[in-house]
N, C-alpha and C positions, 0 to 999 in steps of 0.2 A: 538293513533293508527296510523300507518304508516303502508301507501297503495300501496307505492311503486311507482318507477316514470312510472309505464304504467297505474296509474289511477289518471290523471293529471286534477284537478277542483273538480267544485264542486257551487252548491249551493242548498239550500233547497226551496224547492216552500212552504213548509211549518214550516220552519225555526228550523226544526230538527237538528240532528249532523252533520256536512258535513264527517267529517273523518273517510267515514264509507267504509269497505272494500266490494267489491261485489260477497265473499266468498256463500253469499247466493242465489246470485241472477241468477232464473231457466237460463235454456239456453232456446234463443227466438222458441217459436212452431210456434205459428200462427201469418201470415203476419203483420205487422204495417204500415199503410198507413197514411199519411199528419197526424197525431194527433195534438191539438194547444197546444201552449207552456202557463205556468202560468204566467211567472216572465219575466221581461225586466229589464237588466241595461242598463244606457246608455244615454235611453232616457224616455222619460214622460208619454210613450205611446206605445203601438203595432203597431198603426198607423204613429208614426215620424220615420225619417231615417237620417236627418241633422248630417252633420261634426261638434260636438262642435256651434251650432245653438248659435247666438249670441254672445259667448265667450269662453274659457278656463275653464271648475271649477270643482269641483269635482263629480258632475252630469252628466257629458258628455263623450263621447269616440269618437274618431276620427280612424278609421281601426284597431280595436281591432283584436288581432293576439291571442298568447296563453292564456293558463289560469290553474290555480292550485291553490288546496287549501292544508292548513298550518293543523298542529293536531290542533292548537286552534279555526279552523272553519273562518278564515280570509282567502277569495277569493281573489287572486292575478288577476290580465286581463294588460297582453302588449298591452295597451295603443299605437299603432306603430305610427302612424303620429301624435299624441302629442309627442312624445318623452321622453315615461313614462310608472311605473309599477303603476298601481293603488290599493289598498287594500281594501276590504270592509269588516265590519265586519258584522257576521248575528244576530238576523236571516233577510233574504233578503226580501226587497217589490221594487215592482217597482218603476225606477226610483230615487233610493235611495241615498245619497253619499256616493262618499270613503273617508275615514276616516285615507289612508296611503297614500305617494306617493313615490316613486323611481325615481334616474334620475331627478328630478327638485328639487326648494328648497321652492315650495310650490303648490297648485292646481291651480293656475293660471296663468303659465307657460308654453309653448312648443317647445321651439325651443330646435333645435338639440345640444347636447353637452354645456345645456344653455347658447348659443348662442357664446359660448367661445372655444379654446382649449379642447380636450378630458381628461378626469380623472377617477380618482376612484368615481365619485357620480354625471357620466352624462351617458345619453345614446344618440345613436343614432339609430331612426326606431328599437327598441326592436321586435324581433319576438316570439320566444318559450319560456318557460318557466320548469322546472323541481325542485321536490323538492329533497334533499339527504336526508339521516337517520337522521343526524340529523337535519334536519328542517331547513338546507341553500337552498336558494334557486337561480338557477342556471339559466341564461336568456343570449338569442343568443342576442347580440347586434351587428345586420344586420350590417349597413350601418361603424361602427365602427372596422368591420373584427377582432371581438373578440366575446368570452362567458366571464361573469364575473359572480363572485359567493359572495351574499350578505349572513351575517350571522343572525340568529336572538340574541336576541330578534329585531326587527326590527322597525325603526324611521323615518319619512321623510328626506328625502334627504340624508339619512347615502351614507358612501364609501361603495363601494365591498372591500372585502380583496385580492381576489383572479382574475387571469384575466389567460384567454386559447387561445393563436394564436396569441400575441403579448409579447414582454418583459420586458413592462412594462406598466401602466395604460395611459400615456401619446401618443402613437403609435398606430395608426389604420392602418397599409399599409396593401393593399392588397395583399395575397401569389397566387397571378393563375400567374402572371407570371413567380416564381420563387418557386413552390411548395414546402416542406419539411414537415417534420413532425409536425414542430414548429408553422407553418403558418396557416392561414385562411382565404377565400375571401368570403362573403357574408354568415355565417351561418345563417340558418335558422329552424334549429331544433337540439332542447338538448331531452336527454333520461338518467335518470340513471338504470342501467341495477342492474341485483340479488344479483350481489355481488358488487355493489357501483360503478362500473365503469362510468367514462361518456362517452355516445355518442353525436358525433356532426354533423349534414346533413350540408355538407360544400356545399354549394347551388353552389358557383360560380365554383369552384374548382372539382364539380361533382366525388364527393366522399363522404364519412360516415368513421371519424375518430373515432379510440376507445381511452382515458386516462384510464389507471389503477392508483390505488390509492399507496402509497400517495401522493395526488395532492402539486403542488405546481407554481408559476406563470411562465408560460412561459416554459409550460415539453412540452417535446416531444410526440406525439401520437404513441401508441404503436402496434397499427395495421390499416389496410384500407381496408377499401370493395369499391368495383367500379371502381378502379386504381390497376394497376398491383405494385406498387411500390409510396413511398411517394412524388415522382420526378414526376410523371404525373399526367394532370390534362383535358383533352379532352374530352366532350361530348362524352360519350359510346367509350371510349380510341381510338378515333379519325376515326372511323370507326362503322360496322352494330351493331346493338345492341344486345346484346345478355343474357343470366345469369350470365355472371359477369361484365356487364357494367351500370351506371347508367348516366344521364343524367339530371340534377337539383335536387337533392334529396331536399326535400321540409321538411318532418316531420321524424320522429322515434318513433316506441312503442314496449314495450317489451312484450310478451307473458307470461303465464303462467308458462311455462314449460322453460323459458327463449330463443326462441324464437326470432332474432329481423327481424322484420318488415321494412320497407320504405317505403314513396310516392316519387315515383321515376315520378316529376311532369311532364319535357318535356314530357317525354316515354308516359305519359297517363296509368300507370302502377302503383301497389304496389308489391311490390318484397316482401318475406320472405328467412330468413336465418338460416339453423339448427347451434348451438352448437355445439361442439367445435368451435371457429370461428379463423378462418386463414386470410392471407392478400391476397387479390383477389381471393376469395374461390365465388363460383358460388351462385345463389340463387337457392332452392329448389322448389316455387312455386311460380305464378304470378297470381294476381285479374284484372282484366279489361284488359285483352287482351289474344287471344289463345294459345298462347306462349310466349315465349322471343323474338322472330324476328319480331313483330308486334307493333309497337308504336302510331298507328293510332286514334285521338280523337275521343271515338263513335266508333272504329273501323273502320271508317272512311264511316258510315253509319248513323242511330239514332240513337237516345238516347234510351239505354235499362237496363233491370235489371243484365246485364253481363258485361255493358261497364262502362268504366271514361273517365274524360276530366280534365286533370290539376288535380289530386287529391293533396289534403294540408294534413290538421292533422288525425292524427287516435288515438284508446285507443280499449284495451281488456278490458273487465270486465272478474272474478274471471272463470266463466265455457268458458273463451274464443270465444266469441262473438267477432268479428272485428267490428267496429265502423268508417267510411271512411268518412270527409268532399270530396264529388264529388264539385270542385269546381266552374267551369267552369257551370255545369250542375245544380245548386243552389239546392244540394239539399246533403243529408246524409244517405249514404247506410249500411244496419244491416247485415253482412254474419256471420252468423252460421257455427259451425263446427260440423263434420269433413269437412276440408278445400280441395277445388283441382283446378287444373290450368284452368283459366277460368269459376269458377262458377257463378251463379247468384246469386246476394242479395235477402232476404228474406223479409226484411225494409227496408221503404225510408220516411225521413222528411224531409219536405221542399216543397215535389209536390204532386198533387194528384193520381199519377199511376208511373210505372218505363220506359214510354215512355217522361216524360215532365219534359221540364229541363230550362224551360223561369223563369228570378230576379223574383220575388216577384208574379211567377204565368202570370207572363203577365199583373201585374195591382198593386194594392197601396200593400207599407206591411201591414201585420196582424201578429194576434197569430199563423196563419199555413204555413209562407209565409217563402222563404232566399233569400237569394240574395249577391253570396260571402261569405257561409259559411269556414270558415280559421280552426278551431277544434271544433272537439267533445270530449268533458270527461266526466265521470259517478261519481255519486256517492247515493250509497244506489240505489235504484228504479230509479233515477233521471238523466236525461242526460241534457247535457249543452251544448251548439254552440255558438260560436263566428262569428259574422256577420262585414265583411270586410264594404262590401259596403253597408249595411244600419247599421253600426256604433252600434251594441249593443251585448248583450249578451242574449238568449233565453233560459230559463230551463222549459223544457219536463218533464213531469212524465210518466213514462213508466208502459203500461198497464200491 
């Protein structure tokens, strides 16, 4: 079953199917506040938050970023400061190992491009992750200023076939100084949209590139949101910010209805975009701020149920439910539709009310705690977070 790339993860708390579409699942009625999570990868514990505690292996995660799962129920997690994808197969228990790895040439390894030259079967700082139809899967390799696209069946330490922002696996230059369609400086969010297209949140470069299919290494992007044209490349096109400028775009998720989304992280913003989509075409709606002209953390007040701070990853599930890592603010907001500019979240995990936004609560992690949550993805009943700074991955079962 293929869920498409706006419902990016997966794990089971109780070791069910992961590849489950959330076709089913009601839209959110009544509030969700701090609920505790079942499942920890990562680490040994609810209680540990250690970087790789002791060594490299396949038990551990160091700033784990994206996450997606495969139709055969194998959990992918961007492993980012190891310098790796990791695989697990389910069904999941705590603390368990990966059984795959990407990017290294075994689980005991981290260095960047291990430790060599860049290729087809190294990564650097991995951030996103996205799966295609047919089951390749698709990872922003940050620090490398490329995405590369691995095919299944999938093996440790295999090549990418495929590589988007540079021309060929050997080349990592960064494009912000010399922007085009071809380039990329700092991606940090992949998306495959309804009809196979890729998207890319080109972080550095403060734009959102689309590739239409058929892919092939080194094409061109064939439209941009955020930049009036493929030649510029300026935080909010070098001036106020407004509905067609974006400034760090961080993630991408595709709606329902095709729909795409951004965490437009400087701004303190998620942007939405209607269909048909054009090249510097405006956004239609904003979350965490009153407008478009307003970029302020918090608003430049508290921490509330209307505001963000640095938001990261997001996912819809099947009735359109927005799912937003607030990252800054350690915590995961649940908005409900029908959507409109400036509303308040309905859910939050992570804290105990939609005023409090202190790492791990103000005190040690647990099962109800974050600290740096980087993405949320669903699957069946089940929501997933990736914890930067307490180095794991949490799955929620959703009441």
């Amino acid at each position: 079953m293929r869920c498409g790339a706006r419902l990016v993860l997966a794990i089971s708390a109780l070791g069910a199917s992961l590849a489950i579409c959330l076709l089913g699942l009601p839209a959110a009625a009544a509030p969700i506040v701090d609920p505790a999570a079942q499942v920890v990868l990562g680490q040994p514990s609810f209680a540990a938050r250690a970087c790789n505690p002791h060594h490299v292996s396949a038990a551990t995660l160091c700033g784990p970023h994206g996450v997606v799962v495969a139709d055969d129920g194998t959990l992918f997690v961007a492993d980012a400061r190891a310098n790796r994808i990791l695989g697990y197969s389910p069904p999941f228990t705590s603390g368990e190992h990966a059984t795959l790895v990407l990017g290294q040439a075994d689980f005991t390894h981290a260095d960047c491009n291990r430790g060599g030259p860049p290729a087809a079967d190294t990564l650097c700082t991995p951030q996103a992750l996205a799966l295609g139809a047919s089951g390749a899967l698709y990872v922003a390799d940050f620090a490398n200023n490329r995405v590369l696209r691995f095919e299944p069946p999938f093996s440790t330490g295999e090549p990418a076939d495929l590589v988007f922002g540079q021309p060929d696996f050997t080349h990592t230059r960064c494009g912000r100084a010399a922007p085009s369609a071809r380039t990329l400086c700092g991606p940090k969010g992949v998306a495959i949209g309804n009809q196979g297209a890729l998207y890319v949140a080109d972080y550095t470069a403060n734009r959102v590139l689309r590739y239409d299919q058929p892919f092939a290494s080194g094409q061109p992007a064939a439209l941009v949101l955020g930049q009036p044209d493929f030649a510029s490349s300026a935080c909010n096109r070098g001036g106020a910010p407004s509905a067609r400028t974006i400034c760090g775009p961080k993630a991408i998720a595709i709606g329902p209805t095709g729909a795409l989304y951004v965490s437009d992280y400087v701004n303190n913003r998620v942007l939405r975009f209607e269909p048909p989509f054009s090249t510097g075409q405006p956004a239609a709606l904003v979350f965490g701020q009153p407008d478009f002209t307003h970029t302020a953390c918090n608003r430049g007040a508290g921490v509330a149920a209307d505001t963000l701070c640095a938001p990261g990853g997001m996912i819809l599930d099947g009735p359109g439910n927005l799912y937003v890592a607030d990252h800054n603010n350690n915590r995961v907001l649940l908005y409900p539709p029908p959507f409109s500019t400036g509303m308040s979240a309905s859910g939050v995990f992570g804290q105990p009310d939609f005023t409090s936004g202190a790492c791990n609560q103000g005190g040690r992690p647990d099962s109800t705690t974050l600290c740096g949550p980087a993405v949320p993805a669903l699957s069946g009943a089940n929501l997933y977070v990736s914890e930067i700074s307490n180095n794991r991955v949490l799955a929620f079962a959703l009441p």
